[in-house]
C-alpha positions as CSV (number, residue, x, y, z in Angstrom):
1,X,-13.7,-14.1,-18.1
2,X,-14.7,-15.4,-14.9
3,X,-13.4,-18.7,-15.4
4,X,-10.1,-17.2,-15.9
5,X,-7.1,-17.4,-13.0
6,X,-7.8,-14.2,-10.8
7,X,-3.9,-12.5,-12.4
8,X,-5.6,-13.2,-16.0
9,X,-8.9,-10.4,-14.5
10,X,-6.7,-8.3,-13.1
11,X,-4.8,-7.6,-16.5
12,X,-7.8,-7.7,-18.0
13,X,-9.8,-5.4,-15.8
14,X,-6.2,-2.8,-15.5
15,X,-5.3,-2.9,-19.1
16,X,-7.0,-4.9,-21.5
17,X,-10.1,-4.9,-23.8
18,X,-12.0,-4.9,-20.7
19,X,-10.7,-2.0,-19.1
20,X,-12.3,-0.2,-16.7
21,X,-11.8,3.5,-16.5
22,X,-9.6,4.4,-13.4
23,X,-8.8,1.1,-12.5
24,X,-5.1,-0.3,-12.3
25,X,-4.2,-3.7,-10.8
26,X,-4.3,-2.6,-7.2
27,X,-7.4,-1.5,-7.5
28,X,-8.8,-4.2,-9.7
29,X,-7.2,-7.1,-7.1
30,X,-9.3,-4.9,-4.4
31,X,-12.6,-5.7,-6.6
32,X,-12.0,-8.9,-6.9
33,X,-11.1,-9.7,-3.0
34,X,-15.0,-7.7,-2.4
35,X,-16.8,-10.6,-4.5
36,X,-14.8,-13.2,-2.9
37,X,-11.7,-14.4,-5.1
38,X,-8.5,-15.2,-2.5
39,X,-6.2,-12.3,-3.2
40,X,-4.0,-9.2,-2.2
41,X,-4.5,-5.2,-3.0
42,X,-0.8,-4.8,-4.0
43,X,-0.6,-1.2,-3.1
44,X,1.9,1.3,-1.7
45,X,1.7,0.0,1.8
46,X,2.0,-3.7,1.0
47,X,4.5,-2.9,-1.9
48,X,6.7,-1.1,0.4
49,X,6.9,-3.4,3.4
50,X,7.6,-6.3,1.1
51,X,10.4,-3.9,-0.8
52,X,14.3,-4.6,-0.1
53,X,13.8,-1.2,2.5
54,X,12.0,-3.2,4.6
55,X,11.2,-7.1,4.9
56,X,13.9,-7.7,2.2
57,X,11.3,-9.7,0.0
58,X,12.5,-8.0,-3.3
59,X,15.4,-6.9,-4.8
60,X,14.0,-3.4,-5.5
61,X,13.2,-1.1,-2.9
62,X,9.3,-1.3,-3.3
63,X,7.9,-4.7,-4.4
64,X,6.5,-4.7,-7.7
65,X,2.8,-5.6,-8.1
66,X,3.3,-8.8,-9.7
67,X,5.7,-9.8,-7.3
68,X,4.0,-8.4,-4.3
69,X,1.2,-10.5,-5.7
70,X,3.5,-13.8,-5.8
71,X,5.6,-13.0,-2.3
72,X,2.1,-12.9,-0.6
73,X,0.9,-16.4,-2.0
74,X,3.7,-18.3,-0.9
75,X,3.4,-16.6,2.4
76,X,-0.1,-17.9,2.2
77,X,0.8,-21.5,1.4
78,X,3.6,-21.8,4.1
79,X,1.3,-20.1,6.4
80,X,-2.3,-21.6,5.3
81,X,-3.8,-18.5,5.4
82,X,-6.2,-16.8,2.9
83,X,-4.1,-14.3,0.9
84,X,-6.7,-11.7,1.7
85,X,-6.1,-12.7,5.4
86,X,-2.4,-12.0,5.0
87,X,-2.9,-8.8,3.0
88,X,-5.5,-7.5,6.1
89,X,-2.4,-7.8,8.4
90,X,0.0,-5.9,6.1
91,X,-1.8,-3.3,5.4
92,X,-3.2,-2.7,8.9
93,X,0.4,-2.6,9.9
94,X,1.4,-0.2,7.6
95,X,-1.6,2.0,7.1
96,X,-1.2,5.6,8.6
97,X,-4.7,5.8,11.1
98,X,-4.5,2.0,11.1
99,X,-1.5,0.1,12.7
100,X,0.7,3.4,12.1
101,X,4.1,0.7,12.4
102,X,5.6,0.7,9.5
103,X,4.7,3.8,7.2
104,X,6.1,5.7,4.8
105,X,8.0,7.4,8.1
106,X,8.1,4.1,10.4
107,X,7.8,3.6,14.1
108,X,10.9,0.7,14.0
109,X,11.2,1.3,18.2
110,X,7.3,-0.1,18.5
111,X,8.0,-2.6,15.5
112,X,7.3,-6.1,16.4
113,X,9.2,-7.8,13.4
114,X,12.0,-5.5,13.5
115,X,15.1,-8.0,14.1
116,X,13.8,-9.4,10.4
117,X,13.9,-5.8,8.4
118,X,16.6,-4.6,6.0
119,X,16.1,-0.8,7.1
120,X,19.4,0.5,7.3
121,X,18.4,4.1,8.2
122,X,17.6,5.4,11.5
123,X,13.8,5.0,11.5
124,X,11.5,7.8,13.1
């Protein structure tokens, strides 16, 4: 299993015969960025900002995990940066206690990426 692509783990860890009780893919992508494999934690925060809502990555208006997973690797190619790397930034950014920018209730006036957002909505 270790040999396997870091995607193939995270099924496995999330859903299949080695499932581990609790865990889902966000949380199984967080294990394997803490013993070193080049990844993202596709959760709300990253999801979200990624979504159509937001940085107009995806169609739908939260990013799917698989796709999340995919946007943030190309990022990481264009950019070379680790994906972890990348996925530090998002999340700080959206994080409430963290960056506090671009929450579940985001702060567009102190938002230094605005001009590239699909928010349509007044933002608080």
């Amino acid at each position: 299993m270790t040999s396997a692509p870091p995607e193939a783990i995270v099924r496995d860890l999330a859903a299949g015969p080695h499932k581990l009780y609790g865990i889902g893919p966000a949380l199984a992508w967080e294990y394997l960025r803490n013993v070193g494999i080049d990844g993202v934690k596709p959760d709300i925060h990253v999801c979200r900002f990624l979504g159509a809502n937001r940085m107009g990555e995806s169609e739908q208006e939260q990013a799917g995990v698989s796709e999340a997973v995919a946007i943030v690797r190309k990022m990481s190619e264009q950019l070379h940066l680790p994906m972890v790397e990348i996925d530090s930034i998002l999340w700080s950014y959206c994080a409430s206690h963290y960056g506090e920018i671009c929450t579940a209730t985001p702060h567009c006036d102190a938002c230094v990426v605005r001009k590239f957002c699909t928010r349509k909505e007044v933002c608080g």
